[in-house]
C-alpha positions in Angstrom: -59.5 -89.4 -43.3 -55.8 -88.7 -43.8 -56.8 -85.3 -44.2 -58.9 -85.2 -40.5 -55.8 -86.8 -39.2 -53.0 -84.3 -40.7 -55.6 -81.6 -39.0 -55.6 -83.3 -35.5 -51.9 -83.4 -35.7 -51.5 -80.2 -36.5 -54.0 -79.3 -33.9 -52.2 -81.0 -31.4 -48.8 -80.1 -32.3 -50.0 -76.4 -32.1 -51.4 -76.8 -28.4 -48.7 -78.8 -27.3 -46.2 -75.5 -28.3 -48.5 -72.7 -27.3 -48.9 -75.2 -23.7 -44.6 -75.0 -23.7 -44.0 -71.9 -24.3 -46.6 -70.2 -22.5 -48.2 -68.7 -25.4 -52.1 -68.9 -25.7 -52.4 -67.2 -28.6 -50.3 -66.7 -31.9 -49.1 -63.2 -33.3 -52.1 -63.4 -35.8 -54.5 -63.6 -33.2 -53.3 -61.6 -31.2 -53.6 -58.8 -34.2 -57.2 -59.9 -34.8 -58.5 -59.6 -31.2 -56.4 -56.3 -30.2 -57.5 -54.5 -33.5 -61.5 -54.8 -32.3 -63.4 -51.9 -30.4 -63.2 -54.0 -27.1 -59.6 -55.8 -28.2 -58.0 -52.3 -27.4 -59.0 -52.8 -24.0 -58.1 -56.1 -23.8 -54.5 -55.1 -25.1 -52.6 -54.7 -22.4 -53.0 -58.5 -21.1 -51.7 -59.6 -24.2 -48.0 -60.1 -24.7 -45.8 -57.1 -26.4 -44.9 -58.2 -29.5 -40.4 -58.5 -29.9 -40.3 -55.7 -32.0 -42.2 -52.9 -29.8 -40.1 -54.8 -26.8 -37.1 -54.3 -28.4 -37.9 -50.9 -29.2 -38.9 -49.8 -25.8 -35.3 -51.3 -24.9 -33.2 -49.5 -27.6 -35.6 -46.1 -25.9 -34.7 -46.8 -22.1 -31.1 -47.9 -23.0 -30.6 -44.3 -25.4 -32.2 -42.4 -22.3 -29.8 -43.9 -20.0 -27.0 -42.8 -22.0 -28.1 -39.4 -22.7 -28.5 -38.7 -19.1 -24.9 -40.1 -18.6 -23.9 -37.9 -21.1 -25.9 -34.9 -20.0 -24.3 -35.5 -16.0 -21.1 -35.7 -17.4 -21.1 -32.7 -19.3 -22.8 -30.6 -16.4 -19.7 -32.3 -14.4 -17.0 -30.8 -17.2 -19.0 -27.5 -16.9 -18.9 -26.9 -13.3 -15.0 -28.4 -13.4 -14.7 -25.3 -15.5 -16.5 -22.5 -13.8 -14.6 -23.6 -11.0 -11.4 -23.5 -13.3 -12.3 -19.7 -14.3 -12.4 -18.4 -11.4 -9.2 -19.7 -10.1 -8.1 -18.6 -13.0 -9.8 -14.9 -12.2 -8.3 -14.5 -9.2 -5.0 -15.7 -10.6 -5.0 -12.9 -12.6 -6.4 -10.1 -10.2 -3.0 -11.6 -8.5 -1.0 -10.8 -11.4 -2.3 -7.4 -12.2 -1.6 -6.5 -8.8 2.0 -8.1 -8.0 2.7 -6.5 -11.5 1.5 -3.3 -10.1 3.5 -3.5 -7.3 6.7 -4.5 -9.0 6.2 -1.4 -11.0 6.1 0.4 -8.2 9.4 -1.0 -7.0 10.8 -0.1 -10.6 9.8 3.4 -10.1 11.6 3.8 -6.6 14.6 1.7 -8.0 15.1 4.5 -11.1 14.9 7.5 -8.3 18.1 8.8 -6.8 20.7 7.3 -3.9 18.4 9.1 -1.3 15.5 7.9 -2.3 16.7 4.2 -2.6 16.9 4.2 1.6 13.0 5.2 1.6 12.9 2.3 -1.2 14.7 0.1 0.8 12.8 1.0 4.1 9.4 0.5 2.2 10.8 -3.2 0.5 11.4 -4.4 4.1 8.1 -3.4 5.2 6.4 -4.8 2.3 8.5 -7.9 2.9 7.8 -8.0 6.4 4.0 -8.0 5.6 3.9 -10.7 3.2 6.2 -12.8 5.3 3.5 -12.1 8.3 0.1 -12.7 5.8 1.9 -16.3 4.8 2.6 -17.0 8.7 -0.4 -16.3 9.7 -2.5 -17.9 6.3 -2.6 -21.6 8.1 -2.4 -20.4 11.6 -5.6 -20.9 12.7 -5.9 -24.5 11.2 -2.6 -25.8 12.5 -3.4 -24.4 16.1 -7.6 -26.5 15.9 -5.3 -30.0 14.4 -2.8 -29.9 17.2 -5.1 -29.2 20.0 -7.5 -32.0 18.4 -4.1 -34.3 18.9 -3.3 -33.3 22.2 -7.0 -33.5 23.4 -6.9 -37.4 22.4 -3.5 -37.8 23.2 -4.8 -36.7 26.4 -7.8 -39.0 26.5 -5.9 -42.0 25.3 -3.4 -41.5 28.4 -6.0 -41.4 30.7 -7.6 -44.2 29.5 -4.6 -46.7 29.2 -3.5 -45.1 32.7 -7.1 -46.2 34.5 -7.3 -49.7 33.0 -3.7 -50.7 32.6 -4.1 -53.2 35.4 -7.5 -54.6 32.9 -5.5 -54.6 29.9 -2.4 -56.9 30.9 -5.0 -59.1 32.5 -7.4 -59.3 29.1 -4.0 -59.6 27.5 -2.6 -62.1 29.7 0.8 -60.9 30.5 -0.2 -60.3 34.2 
């Protein structure tokens, strides 16, 4: 009898957890059913064990970081393609001020009549560059400041057509 009663108890205790928690089944017989020829069908309305959950966490949360990584290395490689080629056309720069200045050295060495054609030539060359940096923003600062005086314009016209509206929604009139 005392045993009958320890195996009721135990009986019950055991519903009354699986009943809290959810659970129908233990991990056991969980095994025991999904192991069978029809259980592996059946295995996907069974609960995933904490281990394979865990591990399919660990999975997504290492393929999450390996794309981070992945877009912030394509992000350093692109900053430095786009570094290289400033840095190309840096140099083409270089090479060709360098050129010129070796050109200058080469009238400077020639004789006091040649220094006037030097001289003649510098101004020219100065007068270009000068121009070239004049002229670089030109086209931008002419669009911004007829951009302003179009809604400078606008803004006028408006505040010149409902002046009489505005003191009155303001209240000073």
């Amino acid at each position: 009898m005392i045993f009958s009663f320890m195996e009721v108890y135990a009986e019950l205790l055991d519903t009354l957890i699986r009943n809290i928690t959810g659970r129908l089944y233990t991990e056991d017989e969980i095994k025991r059913i999904t192991s069978g020829a029809t259980g592996k069908y059946l295995k996907e309305f069974f609960p995933v064990p904490k281990d394979e959950h865990d591990a399919a966490k660990r999975v997504y949360s290492a393929r999450y970081h390996i794309e981070a990584a992945a877009t912030i290395i394509r992000d350093m490689q692109e900053d430095l393609d786009v570094q290289d080629h400033q840095l190309s056309e840096l140099l083409k720069t270089v090479e060709e001020k360098k050129k010129l200045a070796d050109r200058y050295q080469t009238l400077a060495d020639t004789n006091k009549q040649a220094f006037e054609a030097y001289r003649v030539e510098m101004e020219d060359a100065l007068r270009r560059e000068l121009s070239e940096q004049v002229t670089k923003g030109k086209r931008i600062r002419q669009i911004l400041s007829f951009l302003l005086w179009l809604l400078t314009l606008v803004i006028g016209a408006a505040l010149g057509t409902y002046f009489k509206d505005i003191l009155v929604f303001l209240g000073i009139a």
